[in-house]
N, C-alpha and C positions, 0 to 999 in steps of 0.2 A: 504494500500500500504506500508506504512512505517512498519506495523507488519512483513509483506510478506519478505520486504529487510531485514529486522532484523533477521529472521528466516533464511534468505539464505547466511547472511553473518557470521552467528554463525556455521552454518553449515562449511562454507568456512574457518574459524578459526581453527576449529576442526580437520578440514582436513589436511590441514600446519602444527601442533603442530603434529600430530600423524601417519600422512601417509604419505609416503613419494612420490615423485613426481616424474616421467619422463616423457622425451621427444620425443615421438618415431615421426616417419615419418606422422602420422596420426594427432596429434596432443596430448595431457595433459594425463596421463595414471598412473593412482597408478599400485604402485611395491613393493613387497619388499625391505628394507634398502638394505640387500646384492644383490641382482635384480643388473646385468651389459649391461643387454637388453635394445634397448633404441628402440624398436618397440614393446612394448606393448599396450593395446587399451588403449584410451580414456579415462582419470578422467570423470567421471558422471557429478559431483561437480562441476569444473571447466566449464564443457560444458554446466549444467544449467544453469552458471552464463552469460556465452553470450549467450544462447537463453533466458534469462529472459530479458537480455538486459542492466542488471547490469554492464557485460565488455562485450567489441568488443575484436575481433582477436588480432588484433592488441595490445591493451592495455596486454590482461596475456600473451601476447611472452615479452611482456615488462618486465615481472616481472622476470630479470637478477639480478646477481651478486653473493654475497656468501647469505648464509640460511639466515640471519639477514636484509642483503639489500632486500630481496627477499619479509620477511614479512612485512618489512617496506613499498615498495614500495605499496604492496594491500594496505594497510590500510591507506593510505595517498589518493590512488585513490580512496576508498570508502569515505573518507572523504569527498574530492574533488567533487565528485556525490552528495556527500548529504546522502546519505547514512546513515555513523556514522554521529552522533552529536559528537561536540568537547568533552563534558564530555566524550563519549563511546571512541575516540581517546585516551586519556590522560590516560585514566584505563587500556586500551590495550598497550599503548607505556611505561609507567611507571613500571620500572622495580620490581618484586617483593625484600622480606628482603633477603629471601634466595639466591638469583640468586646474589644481591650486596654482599653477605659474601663467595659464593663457590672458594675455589679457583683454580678450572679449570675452574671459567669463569672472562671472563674480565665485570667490571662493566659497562655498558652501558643504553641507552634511547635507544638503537636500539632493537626491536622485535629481541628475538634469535630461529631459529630453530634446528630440529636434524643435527646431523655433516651428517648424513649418506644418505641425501636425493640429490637426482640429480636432478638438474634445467636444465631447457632449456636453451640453448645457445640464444644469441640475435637474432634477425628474419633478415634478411638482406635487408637493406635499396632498397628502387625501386633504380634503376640504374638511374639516368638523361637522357634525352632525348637525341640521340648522334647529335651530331654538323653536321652543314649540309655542306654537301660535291661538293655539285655544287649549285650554281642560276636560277633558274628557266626562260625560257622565255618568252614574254607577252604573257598571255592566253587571246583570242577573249573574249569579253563580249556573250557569250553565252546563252539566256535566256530559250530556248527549246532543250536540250541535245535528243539524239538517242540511247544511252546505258541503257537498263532495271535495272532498280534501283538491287541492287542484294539484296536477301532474308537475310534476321536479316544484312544486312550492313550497317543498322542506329546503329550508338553506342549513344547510349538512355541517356539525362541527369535524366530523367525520367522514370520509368518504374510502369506501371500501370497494373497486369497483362499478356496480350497479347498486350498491345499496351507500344509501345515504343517511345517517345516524343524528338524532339531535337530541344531547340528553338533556335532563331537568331537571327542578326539583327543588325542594325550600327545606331549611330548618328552620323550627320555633321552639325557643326558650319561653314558656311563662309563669309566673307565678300568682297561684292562686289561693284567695280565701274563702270557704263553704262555711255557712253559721250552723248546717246541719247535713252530715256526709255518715250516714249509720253504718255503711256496707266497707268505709275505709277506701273508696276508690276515689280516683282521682279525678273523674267527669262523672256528671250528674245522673241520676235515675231518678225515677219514679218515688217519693215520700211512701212509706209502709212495706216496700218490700222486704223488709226485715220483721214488718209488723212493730216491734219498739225501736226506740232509740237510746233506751238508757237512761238514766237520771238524769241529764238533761239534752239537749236536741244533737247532740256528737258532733261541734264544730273540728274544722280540719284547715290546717296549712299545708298546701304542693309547692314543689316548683319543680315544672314538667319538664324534661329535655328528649323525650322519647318522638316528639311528632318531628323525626326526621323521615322525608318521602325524597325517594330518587325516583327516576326513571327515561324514558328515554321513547323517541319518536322515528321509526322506522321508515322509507318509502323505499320498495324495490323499482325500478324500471325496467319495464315490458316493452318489447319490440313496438307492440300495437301503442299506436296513440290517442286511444279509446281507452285504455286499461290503465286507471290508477292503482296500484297496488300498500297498500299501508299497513305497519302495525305499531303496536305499545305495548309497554310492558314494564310496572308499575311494582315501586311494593316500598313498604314500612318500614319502624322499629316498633310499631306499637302489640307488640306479640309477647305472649309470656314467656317467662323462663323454666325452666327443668328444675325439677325438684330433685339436686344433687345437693351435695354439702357446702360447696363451693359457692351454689347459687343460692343454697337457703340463706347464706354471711350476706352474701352482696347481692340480694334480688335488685335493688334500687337502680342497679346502675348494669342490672344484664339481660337488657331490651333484646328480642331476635329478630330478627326480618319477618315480614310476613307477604306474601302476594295480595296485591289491590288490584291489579287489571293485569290482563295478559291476552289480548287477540291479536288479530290478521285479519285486513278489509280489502274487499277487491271489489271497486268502483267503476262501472262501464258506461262513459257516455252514450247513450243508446241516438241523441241529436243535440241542438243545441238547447233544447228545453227542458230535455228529460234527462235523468239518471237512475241506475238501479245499482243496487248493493247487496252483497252479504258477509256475514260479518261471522267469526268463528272463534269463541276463546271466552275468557269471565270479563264481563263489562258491568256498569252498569243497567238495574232491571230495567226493561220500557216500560212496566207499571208503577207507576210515583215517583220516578227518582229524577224527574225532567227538574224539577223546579227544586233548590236549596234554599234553606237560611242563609244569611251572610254573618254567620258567626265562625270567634275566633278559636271556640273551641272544635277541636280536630277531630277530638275521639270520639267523642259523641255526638253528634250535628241532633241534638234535642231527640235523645231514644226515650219514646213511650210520650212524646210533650208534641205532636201534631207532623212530625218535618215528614214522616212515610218516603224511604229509600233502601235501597240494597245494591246489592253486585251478586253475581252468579252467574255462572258458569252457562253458557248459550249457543243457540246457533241462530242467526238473525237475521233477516231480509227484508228489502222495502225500497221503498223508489222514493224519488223526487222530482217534482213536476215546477216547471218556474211558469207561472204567468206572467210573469213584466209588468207591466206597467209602474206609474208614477211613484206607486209604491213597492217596487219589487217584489208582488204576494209569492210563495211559495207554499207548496202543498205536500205533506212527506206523509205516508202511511208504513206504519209497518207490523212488522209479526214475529215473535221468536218460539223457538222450544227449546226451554229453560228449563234447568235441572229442579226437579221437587224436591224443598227446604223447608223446615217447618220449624225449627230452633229447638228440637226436643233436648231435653235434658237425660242423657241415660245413667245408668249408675254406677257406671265408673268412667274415667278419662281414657282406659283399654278401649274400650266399649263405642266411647266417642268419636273416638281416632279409626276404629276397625269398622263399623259400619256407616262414616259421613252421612248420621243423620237419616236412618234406614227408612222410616216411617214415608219420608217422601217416594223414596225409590220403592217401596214395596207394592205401592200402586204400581209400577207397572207400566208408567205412561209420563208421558214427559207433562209439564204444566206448562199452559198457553198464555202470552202476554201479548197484547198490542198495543199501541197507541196512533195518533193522528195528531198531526202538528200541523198548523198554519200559520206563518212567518210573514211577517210584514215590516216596513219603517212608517214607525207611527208619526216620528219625529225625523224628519230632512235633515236636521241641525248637525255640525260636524262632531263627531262622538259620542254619538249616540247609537246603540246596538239595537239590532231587527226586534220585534216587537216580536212574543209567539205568545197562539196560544194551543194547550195541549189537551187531549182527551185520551185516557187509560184504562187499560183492565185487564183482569187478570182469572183466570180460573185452573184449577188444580184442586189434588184427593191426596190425603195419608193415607196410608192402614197398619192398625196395631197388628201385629200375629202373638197371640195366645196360643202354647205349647201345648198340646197333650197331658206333657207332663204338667202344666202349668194351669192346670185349667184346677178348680180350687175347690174342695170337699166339704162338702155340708156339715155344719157343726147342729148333732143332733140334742134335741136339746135345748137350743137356742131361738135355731128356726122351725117355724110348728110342723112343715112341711116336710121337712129332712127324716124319712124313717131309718136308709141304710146309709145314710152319708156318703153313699157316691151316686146322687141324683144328677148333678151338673156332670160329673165325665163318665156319664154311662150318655146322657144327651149329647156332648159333644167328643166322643171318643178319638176324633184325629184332631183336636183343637179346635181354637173360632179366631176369626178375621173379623175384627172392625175398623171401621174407617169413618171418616166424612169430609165433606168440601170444604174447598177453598174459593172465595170467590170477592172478587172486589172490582170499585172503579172509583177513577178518580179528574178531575177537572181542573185542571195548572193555567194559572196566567203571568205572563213575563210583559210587562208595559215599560219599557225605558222612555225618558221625555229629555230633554238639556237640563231639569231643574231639578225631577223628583223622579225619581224609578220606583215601581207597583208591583210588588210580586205576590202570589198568594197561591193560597192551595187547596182543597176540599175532596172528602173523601168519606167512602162507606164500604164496609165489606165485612168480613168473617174470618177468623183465625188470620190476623193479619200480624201474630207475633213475628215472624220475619222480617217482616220488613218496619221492626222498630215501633209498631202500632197497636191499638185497642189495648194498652196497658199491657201489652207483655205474653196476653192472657194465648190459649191455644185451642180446648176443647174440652170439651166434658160427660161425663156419662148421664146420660135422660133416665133420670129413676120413676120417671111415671110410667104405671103399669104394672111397679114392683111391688109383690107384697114387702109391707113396713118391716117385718120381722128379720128380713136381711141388711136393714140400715138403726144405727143407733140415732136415736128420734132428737138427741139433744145437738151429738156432734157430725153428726152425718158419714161416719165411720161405715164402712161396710165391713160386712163378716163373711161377705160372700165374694171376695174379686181376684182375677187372676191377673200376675204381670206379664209385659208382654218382651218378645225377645229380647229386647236391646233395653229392658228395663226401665224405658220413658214413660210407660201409658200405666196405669191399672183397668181392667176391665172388669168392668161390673157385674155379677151374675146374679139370677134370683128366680123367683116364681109366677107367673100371673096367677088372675082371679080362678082361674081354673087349676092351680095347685100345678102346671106343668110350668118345667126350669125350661127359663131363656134370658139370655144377653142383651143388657139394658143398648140400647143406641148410642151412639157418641156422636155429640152435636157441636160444631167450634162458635166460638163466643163473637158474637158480631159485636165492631166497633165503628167508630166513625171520629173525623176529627178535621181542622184547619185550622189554617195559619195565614197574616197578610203580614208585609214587613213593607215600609218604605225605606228609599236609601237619598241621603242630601248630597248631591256634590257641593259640600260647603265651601270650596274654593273658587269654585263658578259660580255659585250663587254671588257671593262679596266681590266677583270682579277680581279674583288675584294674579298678580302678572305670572302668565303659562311658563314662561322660561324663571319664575324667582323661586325662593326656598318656601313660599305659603301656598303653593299650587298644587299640595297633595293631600288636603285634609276633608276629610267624606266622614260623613254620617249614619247609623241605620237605627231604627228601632222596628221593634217584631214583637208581634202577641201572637199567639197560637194554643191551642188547645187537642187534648186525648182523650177519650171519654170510652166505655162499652155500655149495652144496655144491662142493666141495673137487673132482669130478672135472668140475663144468664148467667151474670158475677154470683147473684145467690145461689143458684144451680154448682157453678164450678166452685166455689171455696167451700170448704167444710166444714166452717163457722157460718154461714150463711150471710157475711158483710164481706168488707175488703176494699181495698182500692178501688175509685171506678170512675174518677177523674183527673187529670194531672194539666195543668195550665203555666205558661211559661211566656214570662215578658223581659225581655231585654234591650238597653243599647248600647251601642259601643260608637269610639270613637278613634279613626284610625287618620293616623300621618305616613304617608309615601313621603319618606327625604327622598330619595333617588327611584332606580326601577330596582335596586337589589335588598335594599334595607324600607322596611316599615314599624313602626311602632303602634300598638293599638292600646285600649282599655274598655273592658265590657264590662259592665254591670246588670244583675239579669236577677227574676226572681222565678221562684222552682215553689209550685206548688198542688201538694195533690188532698182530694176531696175523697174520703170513703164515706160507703153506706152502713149502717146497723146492720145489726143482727135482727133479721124477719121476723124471729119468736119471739126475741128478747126487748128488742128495742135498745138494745146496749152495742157502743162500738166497741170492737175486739184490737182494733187499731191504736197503739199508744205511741205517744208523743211527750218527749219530757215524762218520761213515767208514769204516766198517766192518761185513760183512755180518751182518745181526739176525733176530733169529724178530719181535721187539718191538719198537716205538716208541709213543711215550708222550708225553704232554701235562699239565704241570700247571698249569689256569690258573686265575688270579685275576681276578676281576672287580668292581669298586666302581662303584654310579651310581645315580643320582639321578635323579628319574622325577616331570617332570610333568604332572600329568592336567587336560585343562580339557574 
């Protein structure tokens, strides 16, 4: 290697001393001395030297000034490379006897060239980015956009061939304060899922360092120039750690990665109107997840408090229609078959991990989602983002399996009806299968204007614990029908249930009026819930100059609400009250210094509503030690966020 430089810089010496140099439009180009042309081709010399890799563009445009500055500056960069050794510098800068006695020359340490050779003019500096001329409005947190990615419009930090790489991703530091946190985590839940809190409401101090998200932005290019090709592929620190000893000392600070998105989209302009897609990998769901809060909590975007979202695993298709006009309408429908998830709880973390969540996959059938978006600019004004509005839905089935072995023996004695104690597995001798639906819909509006941006959400459905909804709740067994003697009348205990494989469900067994055993129904808990949030550009509103340091401070406030209906919570709890509201008001105030660094502060209140007890009239729900309709959340939140 170093012979190879050696050889191409003696060359390059050679060159300078006896050929003289221009600069035509193309780039480095020997001339003649008398030569006034300055579009001649290309120095060879020069141009092996950046494709050897010896100099870049950049550096031999550098090499300005008069003939002397000219060879000095080469030979200081080849130094600087490594190139020359210091002795090979010193013997080339080290003026010869002769050159110190001529007297048409001035004695110098400066490399001297011919008088007669023409140098390139200096290269002109990139221009700076120009200052920005207005402030942008709040753009909707948008996480499933409807415009076709456009072909090579990823500018690549990476370039691998055909594929073109653009990573991303933000850390945030913050620190928070909860007046009332029972469960010991560090973003918020639902008031009661613990049912107490202690002698008094379990305030808590965090300070988060785990919402670090990488990732990265894929486009491959396709011969065709029809075929956009795209993927991403996303993931966390917000994942538990292992329960080893190592990790038991230092849990605080032994966050693991976790997957957040991971597909492949392949985009075919079918004209200039129309596009079609599909999409393959875990994205976000198309039912509810169009529209977010603009909050600055990460872990939680408000689970169980109205926000209805998830990601899962899909196969996805759908088109995009542009009508044009004044207002660019766009029309996008689409449709997935999305993996069945239902957030069961099994009874161990083996259990968890070995069967991902059995109950949905045991149905058998994938669960259907679509939505419909129609996109428009409500607002002309410069930064201001397309207005959409969206409509969703979703339907899907679990089913528990109840083993043979698992099916559960008549306690005689107890139950009037029980004579040999194997009435239920003499009925169901291969087991029993229960199940029920999934179904939901929901209606998102995204209104951006120059002064106030509108977002909100509304929704209804059933078993919507997945997606962060209806309090959490999932399903429950229907004991009308059952004679009383298989449930304790006070606490709603049965004496009669079997579990089901993966140790999520209990299934309920018993008698009807007719003294013959059968398996109560399982029915999932409908819930319903919304949320509106406005966002202020408050540095466009006051006029702040776009290019100064006050032209990054925005606004939101948000209410939203989670609710289910009130006779299936009694149905599913076993006290016959519980949670059955949760309401969440927040704002925050954030500062953009630059595009990499932001600073926010949220303030927000967390609060959930239970019902009695139907026989009692007593709530079973405590608060401060003592029984509550209410508990309440006030939290603070400071953090620093940044974006690379």
């Amino acid at each position: 290697m170093r012979a190879r430089h050696g050889l191409i810089v003696g060359l390059a010496i050679l060159s300078l001393l006896f050929s003289p140099l221009v600069l035509g439009e193309d780039g480095y180009s020997a001339a003649p001395a008398a030569q006034t042309s300055t579009t001649a081709a290309p120095d060879p010399l020069l141009q092996l030297l950046v494709s050897k890799g010896v100099l870049n563009a950049d550096e031999a445009r550098s090499l300005t000034g008069t003939p002397a500055e000219q060879r000095a500056r080469l030979l200081d960069l080849l130094r600087q490379k490594g190139v020359l050794s210091a002795t090979d510098y010193d013997s080339l800068t080290t003026p010869s006897a002769s050159s110190q006695v001529a007297g048409n020359l001035v004695a110098s340490t400066s490399p001297i060239l011919p008088s007669a050779v023409a140098y390139p003019a200096a290269a002109p500096q990139p221009a700076p980015p120009p200052a920005p001329t207005f402030i942008p409005a709040v753009a909707p947190v948008r996480v499933i956009p409807i415009d076709a990615p456009k072909r090579e419009g990823l500018i690549p930090d990476i370039k691998i061939g055909n594929v073109r790489v653009k990573p991303y991703g933000f850390y945030k530091t913050s620190a928070v304060y909860d007046s009332s946190s029972p469960r010991g985590d560090d973003f918020p839940l639902p008031g009661f899922l613990s049912s107490d809190t202690g002698p008094d409401p379990n305030p808590e101090f965090h300070i988060k360092m785990r919402a670090l998200r990488v990732g990265t932005n894929v486009e491959w290019l396709d011969p065709s120039s029809r075929v956009t090709l795209t993927g991403k592929l996303e993931f966390d620190f917000e994942g538990n750690f292992s329960r080893v000893d190592n990790r038991n000392i230092s849990s605080i600070r032994s966050n693991m990665p976790q997957l957040r998105l991971g597909w492949a989209r392949m985009d075919y302009a079918a004209s200039d109107k129309d596009s079609v897609f599909a999409l393959f990998g875990q994205d976000w769901t198309p039912f509810g997840s169009s529209t977010l809060p603009a909050t600055i909590e990460t872990t939680g975007v408000g689970i169980a408090f109205g926000s209805l979202y998830e990601r899962a695993p899909q196969i996805k298709g759908g088109f995009v229609h542009n009508f044009g006009g004044s207002r660019t309408f766009k029309l996008s429908p689409e449709i997935a078959a999305v993996l069945p998830a239902f957030g069961n709880l099994p009874s161990d973390l083996g259990n968890q991990l070995g069967f991902g969540e059995r109950q949905g996959a045991d149905s058998a059938r994938p669960e259907v989602e679509a939505r419909v978006v129609a996109q428009f600019q409500l607002d002309p004004a410069k930064g201001v983002a397309p207005a959409q509005l969206i409509v969703s839905g979703v339907q899907g089935r679990r089913a528990a399996t109840v083993l043979a072995s698992a099916i559960p023996a008549c306690v005689i004695g107890q139950v009037a009806a029980c004579v040999t104690g194997k009435e239920f597995q003499e009925a169901f001798p291969r087991g029993f299968r229960a199940s029920s639906e999934r179904y939901g819909v929901s209606a998102e509006a995204q209104l951006p204007t120059r002064y106030v941006t509108l977002t909100g959400k509304v929704y209804r459905g059933a078993d919507l614990r997945f997606f962060f909804a209806g309090q959490l709740f999932s399903n429950f067994n229907d004991p009308a029908g059952l004679s009383k003697d298989c449930l304790n009348a006070e606490s709603k205990a049965s004496f009669c249930e079997g579990l089901s494989v993966d140790g999520s469900s209990a299934v309920l067994f018993g008698f009807d009026a007719n003294g013959s055993p059968f398996a109560a129904p399982q029915r999932p808990v409908r819930g319903y819930g919304a949320y509106g949030e406005l966002g202020f550009p408050l540095s466009r509103i006051f006029n702040a100059n776009p290019a100064g340091r006050n032209a990054g401070w925005s606004m939101n406030l948000h209410w939203g609400y989670d609710a289910v209906v009130a006779s299936d919570i009694r149905q599913h709890v076993a006290t016959g009250g519980g949670r059955a509201r949760s309401d969440w008001a927040f704002g925050n105030l954030q500062y953009k210094l630059n595009s990499y660094v932001t600073f926010a502060f949220e303030q927000s209140l967390y609060t959930t509503i239970a019902i009695p007890n139907q026989t009692t009239g007593l709530f079973t729900t405590k608060f401060a030690g003592v029984p509550a309709r209410e508990a309440n959340d006030r939290r603070s939140e400071f953090a620093t966020i940044f974006t690379f």
